[in-house]
N, CA, C and O atoms as CSV, one atom per row, in Angstrom:
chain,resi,resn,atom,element,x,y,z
A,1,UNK,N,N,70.104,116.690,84.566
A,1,UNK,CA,C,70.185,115.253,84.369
A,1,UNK,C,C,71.624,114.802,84.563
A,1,UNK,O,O,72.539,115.545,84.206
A,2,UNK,N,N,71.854,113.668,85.091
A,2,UNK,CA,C,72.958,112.952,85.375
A,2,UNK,C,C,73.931,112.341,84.727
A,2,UNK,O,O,73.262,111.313,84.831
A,3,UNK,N,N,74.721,112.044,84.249
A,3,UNK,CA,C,75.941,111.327,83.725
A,3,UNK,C,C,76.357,110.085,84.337
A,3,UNK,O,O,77.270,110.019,85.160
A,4,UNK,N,N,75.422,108.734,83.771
A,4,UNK,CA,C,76.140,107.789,84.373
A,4,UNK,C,C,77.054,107.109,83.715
A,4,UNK,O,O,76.833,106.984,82.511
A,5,UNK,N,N,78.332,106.472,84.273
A,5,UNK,CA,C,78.806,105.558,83.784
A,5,UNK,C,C,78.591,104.270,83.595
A,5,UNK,O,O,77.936,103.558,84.357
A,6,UNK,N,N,79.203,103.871,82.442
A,6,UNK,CA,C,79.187,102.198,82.682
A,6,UNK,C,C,79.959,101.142,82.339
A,6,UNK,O,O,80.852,101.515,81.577
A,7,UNK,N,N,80.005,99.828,82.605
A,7,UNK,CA,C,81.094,99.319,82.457
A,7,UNK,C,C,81.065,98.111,81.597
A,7,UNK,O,O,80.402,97.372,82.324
A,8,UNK,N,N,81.402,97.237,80.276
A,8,UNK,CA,C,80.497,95.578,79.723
A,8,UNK,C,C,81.780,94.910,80.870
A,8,UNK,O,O,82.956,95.109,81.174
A,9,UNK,N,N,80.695,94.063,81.201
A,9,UNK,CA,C,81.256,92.762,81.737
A,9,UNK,C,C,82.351,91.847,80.714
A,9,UNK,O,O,83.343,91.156,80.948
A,10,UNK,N,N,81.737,92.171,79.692
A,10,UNK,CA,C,82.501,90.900,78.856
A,10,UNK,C,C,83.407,91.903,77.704
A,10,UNK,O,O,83.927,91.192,76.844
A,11,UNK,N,N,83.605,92.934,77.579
A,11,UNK,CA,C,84.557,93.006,76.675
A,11,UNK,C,C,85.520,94.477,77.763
A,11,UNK,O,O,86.617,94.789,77.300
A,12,UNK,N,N,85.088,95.196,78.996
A,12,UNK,CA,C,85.625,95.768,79.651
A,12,UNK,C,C,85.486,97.351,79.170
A,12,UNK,O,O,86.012,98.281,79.781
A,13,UNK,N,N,84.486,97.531,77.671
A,13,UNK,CA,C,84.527,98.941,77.086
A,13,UNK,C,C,83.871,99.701,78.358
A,13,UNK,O,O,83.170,99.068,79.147
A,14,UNK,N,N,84.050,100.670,78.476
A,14,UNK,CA,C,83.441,101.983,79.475
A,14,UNK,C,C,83.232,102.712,78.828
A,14,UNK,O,O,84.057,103.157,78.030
A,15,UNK,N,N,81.867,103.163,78.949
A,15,UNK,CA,C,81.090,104.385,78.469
A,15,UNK,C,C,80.374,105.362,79.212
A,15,UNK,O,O,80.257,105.049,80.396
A,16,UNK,N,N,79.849,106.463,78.888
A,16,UNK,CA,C,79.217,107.497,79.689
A,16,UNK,C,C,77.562,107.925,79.399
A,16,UNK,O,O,77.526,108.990,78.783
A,17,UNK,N,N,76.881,107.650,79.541
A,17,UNK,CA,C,75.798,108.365,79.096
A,17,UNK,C,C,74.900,109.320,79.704
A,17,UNK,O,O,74.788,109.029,80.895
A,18,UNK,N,N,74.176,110.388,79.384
A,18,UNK,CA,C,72.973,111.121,80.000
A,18,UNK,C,C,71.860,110.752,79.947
A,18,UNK,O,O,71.353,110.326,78.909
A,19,UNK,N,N,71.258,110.842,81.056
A,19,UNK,CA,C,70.359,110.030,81.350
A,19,UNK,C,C,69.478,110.914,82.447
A,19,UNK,O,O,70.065,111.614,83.273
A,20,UNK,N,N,68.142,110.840,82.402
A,20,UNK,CA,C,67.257,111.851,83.946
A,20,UNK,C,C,67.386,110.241,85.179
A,20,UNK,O,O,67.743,109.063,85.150
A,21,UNK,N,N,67.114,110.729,85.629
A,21,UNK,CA,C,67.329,109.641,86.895
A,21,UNK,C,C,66.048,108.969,87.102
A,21,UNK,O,O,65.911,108.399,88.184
A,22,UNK,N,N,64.977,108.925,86.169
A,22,UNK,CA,C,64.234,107.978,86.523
A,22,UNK,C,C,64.391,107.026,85.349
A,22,UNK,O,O,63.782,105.958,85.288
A,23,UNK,N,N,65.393,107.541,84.245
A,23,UNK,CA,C,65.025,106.423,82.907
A,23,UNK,C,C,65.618,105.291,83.294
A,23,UNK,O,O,66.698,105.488,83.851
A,24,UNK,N,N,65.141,103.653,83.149
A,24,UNK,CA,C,65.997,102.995,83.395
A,24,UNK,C,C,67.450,102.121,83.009
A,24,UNK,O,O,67.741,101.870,81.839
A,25,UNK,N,N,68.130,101.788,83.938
A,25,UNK,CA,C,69.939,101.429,82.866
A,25,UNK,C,C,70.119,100.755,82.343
A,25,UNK,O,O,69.835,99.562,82.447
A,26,UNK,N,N,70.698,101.348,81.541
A,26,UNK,CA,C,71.561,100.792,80.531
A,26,UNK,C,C,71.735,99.049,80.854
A,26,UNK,O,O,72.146,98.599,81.923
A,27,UNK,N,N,71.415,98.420,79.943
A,27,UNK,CA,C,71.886,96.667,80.281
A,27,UNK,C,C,72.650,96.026,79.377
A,27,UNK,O,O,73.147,94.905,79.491
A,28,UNK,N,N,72.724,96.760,78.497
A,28,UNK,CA,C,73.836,96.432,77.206
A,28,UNK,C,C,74.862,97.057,76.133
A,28,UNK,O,O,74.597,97.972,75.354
A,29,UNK,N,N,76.106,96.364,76.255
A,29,UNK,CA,C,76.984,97.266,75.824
A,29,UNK,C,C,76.547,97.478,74.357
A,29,UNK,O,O,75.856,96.666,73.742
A,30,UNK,N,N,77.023,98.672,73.839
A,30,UNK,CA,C,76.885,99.174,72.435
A,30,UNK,C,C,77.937,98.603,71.791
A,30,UNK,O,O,77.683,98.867,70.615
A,31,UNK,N,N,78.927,98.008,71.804
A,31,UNK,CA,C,80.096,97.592,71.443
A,31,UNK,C,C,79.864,96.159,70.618
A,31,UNK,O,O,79.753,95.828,69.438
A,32,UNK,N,N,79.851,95.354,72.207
A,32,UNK,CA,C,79.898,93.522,72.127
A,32,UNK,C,C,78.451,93.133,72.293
A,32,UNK,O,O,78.136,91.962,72.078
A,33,UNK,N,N,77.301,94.253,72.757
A,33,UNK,CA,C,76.164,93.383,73.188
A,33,UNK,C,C,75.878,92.621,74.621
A,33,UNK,O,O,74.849,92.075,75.019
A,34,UNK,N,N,77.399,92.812,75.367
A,34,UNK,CA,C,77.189,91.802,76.441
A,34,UNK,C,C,76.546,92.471,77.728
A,34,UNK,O,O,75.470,92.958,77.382
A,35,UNK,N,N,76.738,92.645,78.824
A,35,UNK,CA,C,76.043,92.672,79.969
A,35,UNK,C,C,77.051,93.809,80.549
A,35,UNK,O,O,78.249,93.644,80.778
A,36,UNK,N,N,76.301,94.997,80.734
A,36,UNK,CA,C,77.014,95.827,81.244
A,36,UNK,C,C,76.561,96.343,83.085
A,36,UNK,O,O,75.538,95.878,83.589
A,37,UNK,N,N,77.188,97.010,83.632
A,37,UNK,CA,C,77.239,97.564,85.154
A,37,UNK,C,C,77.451,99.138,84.831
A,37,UNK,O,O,78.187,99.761,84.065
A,38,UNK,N,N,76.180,99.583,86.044
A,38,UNK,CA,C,76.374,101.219,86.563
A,38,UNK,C,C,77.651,100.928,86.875
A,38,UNK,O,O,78.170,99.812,86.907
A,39,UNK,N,N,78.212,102.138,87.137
A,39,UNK,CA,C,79.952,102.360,87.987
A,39,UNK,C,C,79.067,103.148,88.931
A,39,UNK,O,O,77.922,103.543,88.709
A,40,UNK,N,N,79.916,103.334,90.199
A,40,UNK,CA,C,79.130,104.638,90.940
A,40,UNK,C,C,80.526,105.426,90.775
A,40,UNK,O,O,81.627,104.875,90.733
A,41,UNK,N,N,80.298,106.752,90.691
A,41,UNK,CA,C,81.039,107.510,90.586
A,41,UNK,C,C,81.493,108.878,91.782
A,41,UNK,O,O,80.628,109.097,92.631
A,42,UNK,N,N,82.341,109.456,91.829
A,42,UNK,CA,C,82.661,110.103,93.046
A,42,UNK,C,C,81.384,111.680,93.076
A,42,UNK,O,O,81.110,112.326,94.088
A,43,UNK,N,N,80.832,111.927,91.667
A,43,UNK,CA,C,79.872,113.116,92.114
A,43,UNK,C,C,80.240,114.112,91.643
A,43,UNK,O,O,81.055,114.054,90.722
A,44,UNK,N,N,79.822,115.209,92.057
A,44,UNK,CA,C,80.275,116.651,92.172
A,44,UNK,C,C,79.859,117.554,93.091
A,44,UNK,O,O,78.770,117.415,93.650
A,45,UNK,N,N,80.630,118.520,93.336
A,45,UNK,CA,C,80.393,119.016,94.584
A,45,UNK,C,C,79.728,120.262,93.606
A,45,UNK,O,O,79.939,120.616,92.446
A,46,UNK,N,N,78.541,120.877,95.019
A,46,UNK,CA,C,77.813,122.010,94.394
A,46,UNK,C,C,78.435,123.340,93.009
A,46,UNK,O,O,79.624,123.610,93.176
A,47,UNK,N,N,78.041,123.787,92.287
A,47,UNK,CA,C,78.704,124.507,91.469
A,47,UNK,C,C,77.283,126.414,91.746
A,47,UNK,O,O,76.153,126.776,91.418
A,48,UNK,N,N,78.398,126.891,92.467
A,48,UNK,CA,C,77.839,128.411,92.925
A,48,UNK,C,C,77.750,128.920,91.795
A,48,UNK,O,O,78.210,127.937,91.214
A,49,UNK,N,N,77.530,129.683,90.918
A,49,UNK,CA,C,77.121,130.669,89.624
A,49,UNK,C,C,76.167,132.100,90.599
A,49,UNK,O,O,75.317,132.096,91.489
A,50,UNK,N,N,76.849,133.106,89.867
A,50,UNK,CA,C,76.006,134.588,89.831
A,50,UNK,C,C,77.283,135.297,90.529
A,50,UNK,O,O,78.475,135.014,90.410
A,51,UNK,N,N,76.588,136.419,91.378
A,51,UNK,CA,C,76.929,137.854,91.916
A,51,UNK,C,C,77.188,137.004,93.056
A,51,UNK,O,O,76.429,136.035,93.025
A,52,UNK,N,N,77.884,136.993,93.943
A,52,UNK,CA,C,77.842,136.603,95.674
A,52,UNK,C,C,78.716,135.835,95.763
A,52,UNK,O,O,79.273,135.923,96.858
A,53,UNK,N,N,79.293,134.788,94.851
A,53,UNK,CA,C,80.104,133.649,95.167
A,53,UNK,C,C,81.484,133.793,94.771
A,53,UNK,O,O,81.879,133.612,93.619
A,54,UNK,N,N,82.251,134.142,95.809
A,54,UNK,CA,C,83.991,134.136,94.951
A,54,UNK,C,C,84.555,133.091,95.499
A,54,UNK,O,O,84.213,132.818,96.650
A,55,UNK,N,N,85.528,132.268,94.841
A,55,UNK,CA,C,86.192,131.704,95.006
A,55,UNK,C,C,87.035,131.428,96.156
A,55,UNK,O,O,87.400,130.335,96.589
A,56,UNK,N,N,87.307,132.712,96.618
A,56,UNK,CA,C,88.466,133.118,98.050
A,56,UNK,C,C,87.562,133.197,99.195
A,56,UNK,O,O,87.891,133.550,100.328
A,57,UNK,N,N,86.353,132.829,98.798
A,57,UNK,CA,C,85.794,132.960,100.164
A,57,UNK,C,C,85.743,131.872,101.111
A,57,UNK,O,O,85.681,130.661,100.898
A,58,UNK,N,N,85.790,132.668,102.452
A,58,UNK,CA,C,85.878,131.124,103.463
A,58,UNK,C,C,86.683,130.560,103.650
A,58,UNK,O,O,86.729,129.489,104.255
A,59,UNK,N,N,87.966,131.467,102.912
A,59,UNK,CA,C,89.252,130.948,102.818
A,59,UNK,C,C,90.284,132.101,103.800
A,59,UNK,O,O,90.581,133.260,103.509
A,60,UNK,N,N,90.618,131.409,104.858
A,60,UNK,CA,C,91.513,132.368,105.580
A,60,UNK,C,C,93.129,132.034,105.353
A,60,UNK,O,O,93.517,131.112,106.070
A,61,UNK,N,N,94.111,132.601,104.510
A,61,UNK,CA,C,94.896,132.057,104.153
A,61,UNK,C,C,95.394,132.747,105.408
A,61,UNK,O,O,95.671,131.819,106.167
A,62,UNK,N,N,95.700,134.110,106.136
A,62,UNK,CA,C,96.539,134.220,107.195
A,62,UNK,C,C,96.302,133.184,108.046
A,62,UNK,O,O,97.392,132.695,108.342
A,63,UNK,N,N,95.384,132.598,108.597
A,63,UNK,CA,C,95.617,131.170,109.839
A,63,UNK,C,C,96.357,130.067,109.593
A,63,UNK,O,O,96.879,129.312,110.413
A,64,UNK,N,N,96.382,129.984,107.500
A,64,UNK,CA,C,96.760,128.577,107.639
A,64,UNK,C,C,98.484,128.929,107.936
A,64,UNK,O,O,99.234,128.290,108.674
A,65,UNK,N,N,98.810,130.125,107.122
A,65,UNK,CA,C,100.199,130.147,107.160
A,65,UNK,C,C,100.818,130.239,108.724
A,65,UNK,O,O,101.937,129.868,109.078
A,66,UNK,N,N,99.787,130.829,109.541
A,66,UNK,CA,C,100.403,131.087,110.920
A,66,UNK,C,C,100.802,129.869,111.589
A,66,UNK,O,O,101.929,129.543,111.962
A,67,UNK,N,N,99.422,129.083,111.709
A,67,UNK,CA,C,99.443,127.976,111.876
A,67,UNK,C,C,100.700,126.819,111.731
A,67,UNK,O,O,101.031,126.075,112.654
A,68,UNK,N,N,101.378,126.831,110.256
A,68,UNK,CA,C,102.146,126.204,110.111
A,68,UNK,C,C,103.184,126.554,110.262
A,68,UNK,O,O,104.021,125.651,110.245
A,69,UNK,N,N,103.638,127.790,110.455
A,69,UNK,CA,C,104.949,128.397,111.005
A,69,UNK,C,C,104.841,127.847,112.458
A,69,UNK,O,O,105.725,127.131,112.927
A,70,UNK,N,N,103.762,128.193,113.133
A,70,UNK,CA,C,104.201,127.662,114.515
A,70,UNK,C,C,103.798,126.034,114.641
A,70,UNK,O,O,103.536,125.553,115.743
A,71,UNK,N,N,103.780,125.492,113.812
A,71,UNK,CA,C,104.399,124.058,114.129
A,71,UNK,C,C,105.394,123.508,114.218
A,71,UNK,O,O,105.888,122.669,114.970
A,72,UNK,N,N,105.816,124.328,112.938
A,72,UNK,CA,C,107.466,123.968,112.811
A,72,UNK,C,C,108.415,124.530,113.911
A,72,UNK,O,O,109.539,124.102,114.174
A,73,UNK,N,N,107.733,125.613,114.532
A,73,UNK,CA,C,108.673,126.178,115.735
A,73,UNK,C,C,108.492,125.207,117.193
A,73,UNK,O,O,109.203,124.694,118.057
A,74,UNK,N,N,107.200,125.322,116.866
A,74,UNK,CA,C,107.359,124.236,118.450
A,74,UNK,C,C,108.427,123.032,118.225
A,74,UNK,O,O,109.176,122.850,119.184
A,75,UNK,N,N,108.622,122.119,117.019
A,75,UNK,CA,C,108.945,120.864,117.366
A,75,UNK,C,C,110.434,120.715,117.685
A,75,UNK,O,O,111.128,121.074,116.734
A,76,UNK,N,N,111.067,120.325,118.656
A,76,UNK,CA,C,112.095,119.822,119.482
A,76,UNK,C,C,112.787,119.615,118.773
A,76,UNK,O,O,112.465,118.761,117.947
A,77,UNK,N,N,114.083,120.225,118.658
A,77,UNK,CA,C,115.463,119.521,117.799
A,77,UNK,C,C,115.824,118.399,118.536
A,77,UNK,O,O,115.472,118.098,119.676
A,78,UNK,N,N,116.519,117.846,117.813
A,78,UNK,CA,C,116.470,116.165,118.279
A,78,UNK,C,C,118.012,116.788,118.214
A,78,UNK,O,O,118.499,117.684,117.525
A,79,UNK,N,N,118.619,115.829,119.340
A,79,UNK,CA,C,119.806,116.168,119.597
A,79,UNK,C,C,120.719,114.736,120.040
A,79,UNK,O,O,120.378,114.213,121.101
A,80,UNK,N,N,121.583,114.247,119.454
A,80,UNK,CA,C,122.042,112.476,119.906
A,80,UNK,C,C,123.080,112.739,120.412
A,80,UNK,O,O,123.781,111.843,120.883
């Protein structure tokens, strides 16, 4: 189940609640009573758990470093 936020129109409190995604929202602040708004929020990206998933994977740190050494070599000394 989801974590939505929310926002009252009229007194500006923000709150969080859990919620399954079919219950419907929230329309009033717990605070002032007044008229509150979903926020949309940025999410979360998948979360891997068990045996198989490390952290370093998929991660080629020799390319990035190569990579950026030879950028810095190609670029042109500037010369006035």
């Amino acid at each position: 189940m989801p974590t939505y936020e929310y926002k009252c129109d009229n007194c500006g409190h923000t709150f969080e609640l859990f919620q399954s995604m079919s219950a419907e929202p929230v329309q009033v602040c717990p605070k002032c009573n007044g008229h509150v708004k979903r926020l949309i929020g940025p999410g979360l990206g998948p979360i891997f758990k068990g045996t198989g998933f490390y952290e370093t994977d998929y991660k080629n740190k020799s390319n990035n470093t190569s990579k950026s050494k030879a950028s810095t070599k190609s670029k042109p000394s500037s010369t006035s």
